[in-house]
Each structure stands twice: as structure tokens, then as C-alpha cells.
N, CA, C and O atoms as a GROMACS GRO file, in nm:
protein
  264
    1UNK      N    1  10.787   8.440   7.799
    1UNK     CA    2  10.743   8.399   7.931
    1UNK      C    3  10.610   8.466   7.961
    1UNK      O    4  10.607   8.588   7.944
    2UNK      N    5  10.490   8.401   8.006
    2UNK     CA    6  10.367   8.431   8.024
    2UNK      C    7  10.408   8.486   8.189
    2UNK      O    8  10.505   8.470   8.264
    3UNK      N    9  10.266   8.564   8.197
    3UNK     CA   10  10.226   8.650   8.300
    3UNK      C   11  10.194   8.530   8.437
    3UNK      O   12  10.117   8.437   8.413
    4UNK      N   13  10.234   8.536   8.524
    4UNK     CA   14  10.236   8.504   8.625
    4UNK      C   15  10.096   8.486   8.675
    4UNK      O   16  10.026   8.386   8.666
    5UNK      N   17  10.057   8.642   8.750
    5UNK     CA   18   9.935   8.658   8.757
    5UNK      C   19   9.799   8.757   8.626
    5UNK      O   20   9.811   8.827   8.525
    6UNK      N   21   9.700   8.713   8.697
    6UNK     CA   22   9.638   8.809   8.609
    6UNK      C   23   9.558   8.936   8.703
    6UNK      O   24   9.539   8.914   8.822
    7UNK      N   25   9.516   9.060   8.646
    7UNK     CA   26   9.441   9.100   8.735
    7UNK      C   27   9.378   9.079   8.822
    7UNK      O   28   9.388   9.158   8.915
    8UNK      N   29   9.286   8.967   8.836
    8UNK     CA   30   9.184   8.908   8.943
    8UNK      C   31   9.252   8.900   9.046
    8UNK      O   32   9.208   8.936   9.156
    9UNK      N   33   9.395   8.839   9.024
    9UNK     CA   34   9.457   8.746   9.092
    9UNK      C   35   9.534   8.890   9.207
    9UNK      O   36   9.581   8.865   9.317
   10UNK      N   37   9.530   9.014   9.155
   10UNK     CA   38   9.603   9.108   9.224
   10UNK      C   39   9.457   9.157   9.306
   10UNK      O   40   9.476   9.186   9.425
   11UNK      N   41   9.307   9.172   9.255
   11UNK     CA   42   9.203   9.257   9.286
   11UNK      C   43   9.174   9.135   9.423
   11UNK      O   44   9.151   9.194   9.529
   12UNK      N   45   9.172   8.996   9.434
   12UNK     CA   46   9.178   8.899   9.512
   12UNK      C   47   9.259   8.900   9.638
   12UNK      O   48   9.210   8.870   9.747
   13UNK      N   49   9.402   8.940   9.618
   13UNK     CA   50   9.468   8.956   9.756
   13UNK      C   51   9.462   9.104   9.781
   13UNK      O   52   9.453   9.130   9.901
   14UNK      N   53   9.463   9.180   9.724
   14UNK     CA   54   9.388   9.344   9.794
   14UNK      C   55   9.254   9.289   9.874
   14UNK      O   56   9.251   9.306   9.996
   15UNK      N   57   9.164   9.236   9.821
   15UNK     CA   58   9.021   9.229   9.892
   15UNK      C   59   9.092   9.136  10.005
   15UNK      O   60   9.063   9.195  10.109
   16UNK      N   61   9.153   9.045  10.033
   16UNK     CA   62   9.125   8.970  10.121
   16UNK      C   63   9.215   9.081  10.287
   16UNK      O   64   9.168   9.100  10.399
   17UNK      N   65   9.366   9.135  10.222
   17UNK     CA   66   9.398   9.256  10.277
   17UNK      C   67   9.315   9.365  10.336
   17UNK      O   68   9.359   9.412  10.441
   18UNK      N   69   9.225   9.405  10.297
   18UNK     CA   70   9.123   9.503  10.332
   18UNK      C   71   9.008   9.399  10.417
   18UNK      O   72   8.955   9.454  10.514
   19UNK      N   73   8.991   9.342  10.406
   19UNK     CA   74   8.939   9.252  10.472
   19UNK      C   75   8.971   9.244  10.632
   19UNK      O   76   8.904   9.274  10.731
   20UNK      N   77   9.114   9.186  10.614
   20UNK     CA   78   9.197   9.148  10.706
   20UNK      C   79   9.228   9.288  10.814
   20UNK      O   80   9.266   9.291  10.931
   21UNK      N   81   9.198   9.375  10.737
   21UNK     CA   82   9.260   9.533  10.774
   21UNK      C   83   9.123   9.547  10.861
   21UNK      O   84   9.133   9.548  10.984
   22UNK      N   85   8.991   9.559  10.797
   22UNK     CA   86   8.854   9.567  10.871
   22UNK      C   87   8.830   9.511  11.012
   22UNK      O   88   8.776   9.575  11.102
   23UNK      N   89   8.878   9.376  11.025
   23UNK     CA   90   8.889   9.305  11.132
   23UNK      C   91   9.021   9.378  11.255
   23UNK      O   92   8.984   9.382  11.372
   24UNK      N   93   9.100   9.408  11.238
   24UNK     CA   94   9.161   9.507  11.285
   24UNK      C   95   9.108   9.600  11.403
   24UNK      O   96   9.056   9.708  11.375
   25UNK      N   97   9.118   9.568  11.510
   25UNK     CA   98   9.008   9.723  11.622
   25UNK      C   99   9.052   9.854  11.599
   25UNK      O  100   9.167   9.864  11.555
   26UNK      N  101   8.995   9.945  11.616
   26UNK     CA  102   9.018  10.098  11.596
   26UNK      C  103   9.107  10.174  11.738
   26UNK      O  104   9.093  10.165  11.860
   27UNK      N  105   9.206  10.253  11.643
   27UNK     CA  106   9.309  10.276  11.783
   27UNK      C  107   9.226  10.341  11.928
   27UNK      O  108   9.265  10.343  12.045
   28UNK      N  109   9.110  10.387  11.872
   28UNK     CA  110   9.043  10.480  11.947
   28UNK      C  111   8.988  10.363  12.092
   28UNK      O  112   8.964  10.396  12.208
   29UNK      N  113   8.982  10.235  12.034
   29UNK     CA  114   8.892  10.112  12.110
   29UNK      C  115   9.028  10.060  12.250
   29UNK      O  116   9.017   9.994  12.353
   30UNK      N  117   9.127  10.120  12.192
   30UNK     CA  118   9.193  10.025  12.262
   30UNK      C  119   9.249  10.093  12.385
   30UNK      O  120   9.231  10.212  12.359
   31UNK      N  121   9.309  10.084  12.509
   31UNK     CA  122   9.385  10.166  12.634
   31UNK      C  123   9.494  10.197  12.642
   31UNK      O  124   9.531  10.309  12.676
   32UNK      N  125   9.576  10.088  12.606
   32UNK     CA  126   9.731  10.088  12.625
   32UNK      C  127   9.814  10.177  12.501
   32UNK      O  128   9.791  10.153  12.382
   33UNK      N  129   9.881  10.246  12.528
   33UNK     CA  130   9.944  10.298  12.421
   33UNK      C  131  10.000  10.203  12.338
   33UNK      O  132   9.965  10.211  12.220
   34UNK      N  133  10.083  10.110  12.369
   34UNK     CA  134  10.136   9.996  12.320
   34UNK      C  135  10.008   9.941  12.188
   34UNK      O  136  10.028   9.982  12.074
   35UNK      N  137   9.929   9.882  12.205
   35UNK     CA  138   9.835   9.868  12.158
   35UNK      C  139   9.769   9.952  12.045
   35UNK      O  140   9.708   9.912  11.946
   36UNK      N  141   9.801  10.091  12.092
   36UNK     CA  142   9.725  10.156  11.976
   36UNK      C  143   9.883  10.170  11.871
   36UNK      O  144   9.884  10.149  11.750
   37UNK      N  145   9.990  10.206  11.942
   37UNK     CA  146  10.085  10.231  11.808
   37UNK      C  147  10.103  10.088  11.760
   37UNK      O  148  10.198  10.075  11.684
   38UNK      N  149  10.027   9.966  11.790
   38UNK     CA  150  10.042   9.796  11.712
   38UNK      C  151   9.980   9.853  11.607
   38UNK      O  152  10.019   9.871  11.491
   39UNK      N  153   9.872   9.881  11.664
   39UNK     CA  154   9.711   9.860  11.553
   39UNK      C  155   9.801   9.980  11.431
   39UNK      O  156   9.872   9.937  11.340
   40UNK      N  157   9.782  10.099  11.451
   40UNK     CA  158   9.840  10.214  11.377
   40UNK      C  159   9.951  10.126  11.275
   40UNK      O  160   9.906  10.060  11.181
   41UNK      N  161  10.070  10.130  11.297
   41UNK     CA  162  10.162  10.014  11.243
   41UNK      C  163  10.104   9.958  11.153
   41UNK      O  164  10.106   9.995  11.036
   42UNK      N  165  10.022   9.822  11.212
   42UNK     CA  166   9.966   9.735  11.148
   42UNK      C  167   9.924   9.761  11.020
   42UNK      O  168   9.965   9.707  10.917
   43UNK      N  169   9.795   9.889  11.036
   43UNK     CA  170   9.738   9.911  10.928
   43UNK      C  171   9.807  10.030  10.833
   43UNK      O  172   9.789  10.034  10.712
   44UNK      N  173   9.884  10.117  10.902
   44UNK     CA  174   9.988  10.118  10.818
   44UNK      C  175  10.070  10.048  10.722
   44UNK      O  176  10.058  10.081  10.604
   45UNK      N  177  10.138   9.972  10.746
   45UNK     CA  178  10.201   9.823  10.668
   45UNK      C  179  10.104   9.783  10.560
   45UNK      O  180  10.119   9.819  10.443
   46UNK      N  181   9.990   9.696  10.605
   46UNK     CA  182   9.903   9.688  10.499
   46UNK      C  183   9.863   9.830  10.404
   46UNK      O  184   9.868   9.818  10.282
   47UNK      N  185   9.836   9.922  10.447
   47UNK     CA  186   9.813  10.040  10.321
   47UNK      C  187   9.895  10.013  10.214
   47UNK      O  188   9.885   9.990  10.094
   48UNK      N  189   9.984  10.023  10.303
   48UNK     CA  190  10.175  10.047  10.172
   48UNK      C  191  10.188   9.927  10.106
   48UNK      O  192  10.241   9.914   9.996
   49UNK      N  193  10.125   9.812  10.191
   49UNK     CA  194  10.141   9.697  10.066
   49UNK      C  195  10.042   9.702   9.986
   49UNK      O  196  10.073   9.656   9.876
   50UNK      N  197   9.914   9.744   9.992
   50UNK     CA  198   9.807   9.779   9.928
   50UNK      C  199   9.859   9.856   9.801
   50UNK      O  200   9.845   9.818   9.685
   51UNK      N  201   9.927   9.983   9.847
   51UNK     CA  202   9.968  10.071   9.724
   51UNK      C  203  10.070   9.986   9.648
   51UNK      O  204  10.050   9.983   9.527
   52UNK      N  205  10.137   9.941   9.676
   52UNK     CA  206  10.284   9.814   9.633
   52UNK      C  207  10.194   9.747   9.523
   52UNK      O  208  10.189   9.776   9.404
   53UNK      N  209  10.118   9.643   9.596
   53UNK     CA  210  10.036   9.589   9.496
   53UNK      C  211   9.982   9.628   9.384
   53UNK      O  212  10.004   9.561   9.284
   54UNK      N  213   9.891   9.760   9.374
   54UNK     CA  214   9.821   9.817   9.294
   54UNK      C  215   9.930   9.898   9.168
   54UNK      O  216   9.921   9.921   9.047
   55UNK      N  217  10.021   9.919   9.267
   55UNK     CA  218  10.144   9.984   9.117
   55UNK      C  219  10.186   9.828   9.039
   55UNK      O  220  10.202   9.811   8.918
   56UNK      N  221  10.198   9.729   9.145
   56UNK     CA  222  10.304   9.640   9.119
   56UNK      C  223  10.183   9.582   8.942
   56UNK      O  224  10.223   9.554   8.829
   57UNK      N  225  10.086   9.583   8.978
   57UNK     CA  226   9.925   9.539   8.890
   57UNK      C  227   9.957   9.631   8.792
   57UNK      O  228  10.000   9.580   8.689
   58UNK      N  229   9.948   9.760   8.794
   58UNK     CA  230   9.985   9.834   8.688
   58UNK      C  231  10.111   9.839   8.610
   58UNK      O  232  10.113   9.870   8.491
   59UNK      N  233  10.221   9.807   8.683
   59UNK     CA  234  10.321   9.813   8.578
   59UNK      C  235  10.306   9.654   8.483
   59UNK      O  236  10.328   9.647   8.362
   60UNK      N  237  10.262   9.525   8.577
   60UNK     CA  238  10.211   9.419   8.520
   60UNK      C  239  10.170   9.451   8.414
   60UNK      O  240  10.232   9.417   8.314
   61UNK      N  241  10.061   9.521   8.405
   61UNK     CA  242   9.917   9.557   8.272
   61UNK      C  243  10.015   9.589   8.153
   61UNK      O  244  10.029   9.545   8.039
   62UNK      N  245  10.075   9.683   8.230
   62UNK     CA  246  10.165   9.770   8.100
   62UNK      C  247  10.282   9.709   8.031
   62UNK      O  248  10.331   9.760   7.931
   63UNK      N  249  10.335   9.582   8.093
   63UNK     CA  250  10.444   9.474   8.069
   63UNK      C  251  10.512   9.489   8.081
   63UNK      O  252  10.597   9.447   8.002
   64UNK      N  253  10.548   9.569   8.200
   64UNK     CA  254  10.677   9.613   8.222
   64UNK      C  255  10.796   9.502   8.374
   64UNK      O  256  10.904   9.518   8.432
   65UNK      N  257  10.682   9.400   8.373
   65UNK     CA  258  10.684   9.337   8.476
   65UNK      C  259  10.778   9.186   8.367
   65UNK      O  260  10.756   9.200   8.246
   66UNK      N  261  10.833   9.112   8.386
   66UNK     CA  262  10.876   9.036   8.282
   66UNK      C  263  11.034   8.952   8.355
   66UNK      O  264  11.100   8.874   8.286
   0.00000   0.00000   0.00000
């Protein structure tokens, strides 16, 4: 069984993630507490899927993915 994805295909949804993360306002911008623990959260979540991804790419490489 062939590989699903290939690298690009993992370096592609990280960039568009970080992307998505940039657009994001800074907790510092915002008033409401509510608001800043969203944003915080938010980009929290994305980090950890960020790191998810990047192991998930590496164990891929190594073929351990199958």
C-alpha cells in the first residue's frame, strides 16, 4: 500500500495553519476576557496540531505510518 501523502502535502497544511494562526488578533488587542481566553485556546489548538502533524510527517518518512 502506497503513501497517502507526501511531504509537500504535510509542509502545505502546516503553512496554510500558520497562516490561519497569523490572521488570528493578539490577546493583548482584545477587552473582554472571554475573548482573549478564545484567541489563547485557539492558537493553542492549532500549535498542538502543528506538532501532531510534524511527528505525524516524521513517523510517515520513517514508514512507520502504514
Amino acid at each position: 500500500m502506497g503513501r497517502i501523502m507526501d511531504a509537500i502535502h504535510y509542509d502545505k497544511i502546516a503553512d496554510k495553519l500558520i497562516q490561519f494562526r497569523s490572521k488570528i488578533p493578539q490577546e493583548g488587542d482584545l477587552a473582554s476576557r472571554l475573548g482573549k481566553n478564545a484567541v489563547f485556546e485557539l492558537k493553542k489548538q492549532i500549535d498542538d496540531l502543528l506538532w501532531q502533524i510534524d511527528n505525524y510527517a516524521k513517523w510517515d518518512d520513517k514508514g512507520m505510518i502504514r
